[in-house]
C-alpha positions, 0 to 999 in steps of 0.5 A, a space after each residue: 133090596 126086594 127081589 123080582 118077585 116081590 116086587 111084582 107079587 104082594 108079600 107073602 108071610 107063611 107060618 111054619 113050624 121049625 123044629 129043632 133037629 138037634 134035639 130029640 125032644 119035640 115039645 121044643 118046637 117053636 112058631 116062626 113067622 118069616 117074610 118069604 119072598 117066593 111066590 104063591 104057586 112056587 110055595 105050594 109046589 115046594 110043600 106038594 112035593 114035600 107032602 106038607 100042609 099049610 092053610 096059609 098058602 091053600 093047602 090042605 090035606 083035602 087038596 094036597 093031591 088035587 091035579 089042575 091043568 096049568 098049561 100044556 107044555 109039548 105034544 106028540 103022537 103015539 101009535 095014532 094018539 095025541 099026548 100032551 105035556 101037562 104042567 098040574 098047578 101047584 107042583 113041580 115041573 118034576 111031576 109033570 105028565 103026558 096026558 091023552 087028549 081026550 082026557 083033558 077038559 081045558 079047551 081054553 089051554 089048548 086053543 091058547 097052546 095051538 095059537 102059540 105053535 103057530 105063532 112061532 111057525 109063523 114068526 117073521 125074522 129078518 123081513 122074512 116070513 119064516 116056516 118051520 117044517 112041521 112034525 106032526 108027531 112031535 113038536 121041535 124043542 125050540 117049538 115046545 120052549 117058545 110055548 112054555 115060555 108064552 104060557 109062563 109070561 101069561 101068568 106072570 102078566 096076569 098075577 101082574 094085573 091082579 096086583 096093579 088093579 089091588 094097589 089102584 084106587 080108582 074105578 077104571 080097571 087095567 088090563 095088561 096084554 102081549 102078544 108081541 113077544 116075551 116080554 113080562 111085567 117089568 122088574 122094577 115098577 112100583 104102582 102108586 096112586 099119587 105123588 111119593 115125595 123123595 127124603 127132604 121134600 115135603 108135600 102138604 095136602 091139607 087145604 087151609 080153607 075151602 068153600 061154603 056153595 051149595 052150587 058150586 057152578 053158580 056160587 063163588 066156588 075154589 076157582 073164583 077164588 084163585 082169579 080163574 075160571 070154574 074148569 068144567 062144564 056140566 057133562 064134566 068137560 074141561 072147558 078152559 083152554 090150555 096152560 089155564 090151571 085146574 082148582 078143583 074143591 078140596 077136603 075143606 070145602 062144604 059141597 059133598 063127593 058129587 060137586 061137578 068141581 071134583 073130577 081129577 080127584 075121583 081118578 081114572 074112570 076109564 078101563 084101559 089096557 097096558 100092551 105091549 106095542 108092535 112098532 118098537 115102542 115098547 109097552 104102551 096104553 090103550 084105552 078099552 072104552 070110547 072117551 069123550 073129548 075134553 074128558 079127564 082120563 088119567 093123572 101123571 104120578 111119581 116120585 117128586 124130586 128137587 131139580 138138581 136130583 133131575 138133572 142127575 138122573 137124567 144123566 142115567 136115564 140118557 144112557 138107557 134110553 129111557 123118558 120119565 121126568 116131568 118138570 113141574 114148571 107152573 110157576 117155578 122150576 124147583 121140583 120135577 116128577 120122576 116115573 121112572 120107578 114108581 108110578 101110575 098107568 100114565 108111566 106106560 103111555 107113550 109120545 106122540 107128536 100129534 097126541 091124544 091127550 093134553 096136560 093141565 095143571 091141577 090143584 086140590 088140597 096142596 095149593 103150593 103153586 110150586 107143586 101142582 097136580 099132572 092131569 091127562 085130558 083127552 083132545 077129541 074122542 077116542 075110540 075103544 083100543 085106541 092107543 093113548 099118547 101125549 106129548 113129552 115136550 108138552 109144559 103145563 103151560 100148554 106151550 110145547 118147547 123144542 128151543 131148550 131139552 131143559 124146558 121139557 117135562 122128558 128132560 133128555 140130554 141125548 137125542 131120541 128118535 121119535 117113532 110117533 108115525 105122525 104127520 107132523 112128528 118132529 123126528 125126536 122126542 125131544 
């Protein structure tokens, strides 16, 4: 089983020369390359403190004894001087300084260090506005320890954003953003760019024959030959009306990259944000550009599972509280989406009765009606820093069922209660 930080941060490999202690002869020294499972920054603290170079990890003898400020980790005055507590990037907490504050040139980490502290002095407990008295010669331990904390969720949701926009193929970038509580990157999440089919379950995406049109909005194009309608018009709007399916043009097809029949295809367009939400809804996505109405914002992705294995997840699921199985009910109801643990930005949106994106069915190159595509168009613009939701009972048929928990794309047993805020919010999720 892969460890937290393996999951959330790329393999590193370092090579390193053992030598072998038992024998006094050290031409025996062999090479060895080991998967190592720590970090880049725990890596270079262990060989600072060891005084070992390694090109692999950054090190050199030219920066072996290089100080930069990591972040600030407690402060105090002495005899009218401010000191900070510096951690140095690369070493160990063993080695960090009290530094004077005219010594240190990193405004950026104190204004983030003076934001802490008085998020903390003013953080509401109970219903209650809580103030801390404060020192003004020494900050409490509890006061030092919220601080460091923040700043160590800070790196570690910004070595998680790196990794989520390195494993992403689309344009739009992802940012990720807490300032509501401690919370860092979750410990069993796995970005993927499209469906990963459990054992036994074979996806087939390779289209057995595409078109010839030259202009695909007036010619006989995919869609015709399904018996639909072309989807979209010309400023890439979906023009079809709910529950109607999505045939873009495939690999076959003999129009270029810029046919306007390829828009789910070329992936997510928009930079959006991953932030953790105030109101008890735990992450959530929010979008940092405006989005036109009936424009695609992104696809729904993850493990494709049989039915029955559904249904025993879904047991499992009940019991955390937890929604990420999508039916994949277009024309059978033989397979089902699991985002539980591999997934997309879409793993992170959240419910709402009155949401702002819709489901379509989508095929491309695997037209196996039993297996469509999952995309997210927007219902009306949406403005920058909007939140982005959809509607867990929402069917790619359009319909949005309440009569039967097993009709819908969250398949929940359990009632949970809906925390939307909408008008017409139903009061559960399901």
């Amino acid at each position: 089983m892969p460890s937290e930080t393996e999951r959330c941060f790329p393999a590193l490999r370092l090579s390193a020369w053992i030598m072998d202690s038992l024998s006094p002869n050290f031409s025996s020294a062999r090479a060895w390359c080991v998967p190592c499972l720590v970090s880049l920054d725990t890596l270079q603290e262990l060989c600072r403190k060891e005084k070992l170079t390694c090109k692999s990890i950054g090190i050199t003898k030219r920066n072996l004894n290089n100080y930069e400020v990591e972040y600030l980790c407690d402060y105090k005055v002495v005899k009218d001087m401010e000191y900070y507590l510096v951690k140095w990037k690369g070493w160990p907490d063993s080695t960090n300084t009290w530094e004077p504050l005219q010594n240190l040139k990193c405004p950026l980490l104190l204004q983030q260090f003076s934001n802490d502290k008085h998020n903390y002095l003013s953080q509401v407990k109970k219903g209650k506005a809580v103030t801390l008295k404060e020192n003004h010669r020494a900050l409490k331990p509890a006061v030092a320890e919220y601080i460091v904390k923040k700043a160590k969720q800070r790196i570690a949701l910004q070595r998680w954003q790196d990794e989520l926009n390195r494993r992403k193929t689309h344009k739009g970038m992802i940012f990720v953003e807490n300032t509501v509580d401690l919370e860092g990157p979750p410990s069993d999440f796995y970005y993927i760019n499209e469906y990963k089919p459990a054992p036994g379950i074979s996806l087939v995406n390779e289209a057995t024959f595409g078109c010839s049109c030259t202009d695909c909005f007036f010619e006989k194009c995919c869609p015709a030959e399904a018996g639909v309608l072309l989807a979209y018009n010309k400023n890439q709007q979906i023009k079809i009306p709910p529950g109607t399916p999505i045939y873009e043009c495939n690999s076959r097809c003999q129009c270029g990259p810029d046919c306007p029949n390829r828009i789910v295809q070329k992936g997510t367009q928009y930079s959006l944000c991953i932030f953790r939400t105030s109101n008890g809804c735990g992450w959530g996505v929010k979008t940092l550009v405006k989005i036109k109405r009936m424009s695609f914002v992104m696809e729904y992705v993850g493990e494709v599972i049989t039915s029955e294995e559904a249904e025993r997840r879904g047991q499992l699921y009940d019991n955390k509280g937890i929604t990420y199985l999508f039916d994949l009910d277009y024309e059978s109801d033989e397979f089902t989406v699991d985002a539980a643990r591999y997934g997309n930005v879409s793993h992170f949106v959240n419910h709402s009765c009155d949401p702002n994106l819709q489901v379509f069915n989508v095929f491309i190159d695997n037209l196996d009606t039993r297996l469509p595509r999952i995309a997210l168009f927007s219902t009306r613009t949406i403005n920058a820093g909007e939140e982005l939701t959809f509607d867990y009972q929402m069917k790619g048929s359009g319909d949005v069922s309440s009569d039967s928990i097993d009709h819908s794309p969250a398949k929940k047993r359990a009632r949970t209660v809906c925390k939307c805020g909408a008008v017409t919010c139903r009061g559960y999720l399901n």
